[in-house]
N, C-alpha and C positions, 0 to 999 in steps of 0.2 A: 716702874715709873722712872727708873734711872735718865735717862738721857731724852723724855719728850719734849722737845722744843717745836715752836711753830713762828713759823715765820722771822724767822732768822732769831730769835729772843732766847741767846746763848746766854747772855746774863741770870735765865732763872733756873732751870734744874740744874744745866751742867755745869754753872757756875757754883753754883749752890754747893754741888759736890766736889768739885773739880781738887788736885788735891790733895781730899781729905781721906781718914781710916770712920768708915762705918760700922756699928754693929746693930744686927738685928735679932732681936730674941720673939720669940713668939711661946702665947701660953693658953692654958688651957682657960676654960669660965670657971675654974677654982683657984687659977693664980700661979698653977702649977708652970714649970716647964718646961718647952715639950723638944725643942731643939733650939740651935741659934746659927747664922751666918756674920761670916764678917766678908768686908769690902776692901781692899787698896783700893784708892780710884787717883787713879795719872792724873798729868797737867794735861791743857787742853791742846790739842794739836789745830793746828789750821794749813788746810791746803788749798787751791784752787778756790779758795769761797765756803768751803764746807768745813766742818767741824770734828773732831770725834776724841775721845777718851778710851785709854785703857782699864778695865776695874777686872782685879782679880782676886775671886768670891773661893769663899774655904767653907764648908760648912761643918758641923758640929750635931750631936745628937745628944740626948737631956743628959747625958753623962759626961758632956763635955771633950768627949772623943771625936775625934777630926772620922770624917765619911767619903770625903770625896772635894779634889780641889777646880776649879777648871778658869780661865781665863775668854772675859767677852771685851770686842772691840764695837765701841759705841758713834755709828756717826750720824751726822746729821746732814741734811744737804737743805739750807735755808728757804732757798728760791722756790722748792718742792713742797716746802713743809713737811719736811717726811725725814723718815732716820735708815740707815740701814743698817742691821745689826750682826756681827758675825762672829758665831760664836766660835772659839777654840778649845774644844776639849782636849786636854795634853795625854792621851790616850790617844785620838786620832785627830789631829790637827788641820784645820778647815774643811771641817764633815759637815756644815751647814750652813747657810747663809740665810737669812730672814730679811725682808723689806717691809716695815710698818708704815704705813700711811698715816696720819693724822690728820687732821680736821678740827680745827675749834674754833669755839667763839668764848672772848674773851680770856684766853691761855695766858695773853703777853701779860696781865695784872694780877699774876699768879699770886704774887709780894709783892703787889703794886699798895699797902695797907691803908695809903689815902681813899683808895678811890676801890672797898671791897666788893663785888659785885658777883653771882653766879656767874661760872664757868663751864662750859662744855666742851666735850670732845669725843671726836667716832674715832676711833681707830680700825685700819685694815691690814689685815696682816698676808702676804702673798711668798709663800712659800710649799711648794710641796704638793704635800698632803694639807695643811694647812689652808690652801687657796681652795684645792676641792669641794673642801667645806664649807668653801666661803664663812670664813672665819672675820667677827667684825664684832669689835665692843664698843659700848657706848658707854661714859664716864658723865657724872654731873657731881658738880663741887656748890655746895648751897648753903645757906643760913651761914654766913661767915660772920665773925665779931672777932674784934681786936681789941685787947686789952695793953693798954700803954704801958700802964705802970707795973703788969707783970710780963712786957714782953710776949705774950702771951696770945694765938691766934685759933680759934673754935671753929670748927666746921661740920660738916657732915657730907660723903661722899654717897651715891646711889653709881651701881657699877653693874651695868648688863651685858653676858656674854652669849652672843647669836652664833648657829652654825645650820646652814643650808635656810636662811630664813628662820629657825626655831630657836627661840630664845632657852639656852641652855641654862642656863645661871642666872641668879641674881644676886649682889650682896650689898650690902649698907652698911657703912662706918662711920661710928662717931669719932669727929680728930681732934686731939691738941698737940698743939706744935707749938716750942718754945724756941725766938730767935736771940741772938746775943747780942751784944749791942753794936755789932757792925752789920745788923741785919742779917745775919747767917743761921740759919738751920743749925740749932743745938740739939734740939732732945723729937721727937712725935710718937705719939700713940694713938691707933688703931684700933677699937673697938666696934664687935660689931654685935648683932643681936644680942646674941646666946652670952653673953661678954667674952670671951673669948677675945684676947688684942694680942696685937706684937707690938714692939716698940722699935724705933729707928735712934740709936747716937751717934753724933757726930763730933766727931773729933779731929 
């Protein structure tokens, strides 16, 4: 979810992160853990009208031992509603390039908290082997509440992944996300059925 913007609305994830040090831990439905990643994520660049961030991802496995490091270049091109994303594995350095398309309806009031409302979004992804498949998720963000006095914002995500028209996946996450009071992305968790959650910190 790093860098989806639509329609030019660079103020809300990439701002969000722009930056900052992330960590992600992810855990079992006993609480257990099961590995973690962390994030550098760069300042924002702008070039020609477009956008894009550095983030360079380390990951880690439940003993705390580094796996594998690799560096992704994050952009975005407003007018498109779209991002391109390219990733550099420091093993073989510009081995892929991915272009995601996006589509949503109401994205821009992602942390709009006056005005809470479902949000949707298709994603297309055209690369490869990827396009083949025609590769295409659909994301819905619903039941949101916002609590003032603990900063505090509740939701629920439903997340479908299609390939050649057949809906391969589906998952469902309960969210809480806590902002600080400059309106920033502190803390969120993921939960989904089984309980099973990860967590996002931002720092």
């Amino acid at each position: 979810m790093f860098a989806l913007t639509a329609n030019g609305q660079t103020d809300m994830l990439i701002g969000q992160i722009s930056g900052r040090s992330i960590v992600r831990e992810n855990f079992d439905g006993q609480g257990a853990l099961l590995n973690k990643q962390t994030f550098k994520v760069g300042a924002i660049m702008e070039k020609n009208g477009n956008y894009a961030i550095k983030v360079v991802a380390q990951m880690f496995d439940r003993d705390n031992e580094p796996t594998d490091t690799y560096s992704t270049l994050y952009s975005c091109k407003p007018d498109q509603a779209s991002m391109m994303v390219m990733a550099f594995p420091f093993s073989d350095p510009g081995s892929k390039e991915t272009e995601i398309n996006a589509t949503s309806t109401g994205f821009k009031g992602l942390y709009d908290l006056d005005h809470l409302g479902d949000i949707e979004m298709k994603l297309t992804f055209d690369s490869g082997l990827l396009n083949f498949f025609g590769s295409k998720s659909l994301i819905r963000i619903y039941g949101r509440t916002w609590d003032n006095g603990q900063n505090e914002l509740d939701s629920k995500i439903e997340i479908k992944a299609y390939a050649l028209g057949i809906r391969i996946k589906q998952l469902h996450y309960t969210v809480k996300e806590e902002l600080n009071e400059d309106g920033l992305l502190k803390f969120q968790k993921f939960t989904e059925e089984d309980q099973s959650y990860f967590t996002m910190t931002y720092n």
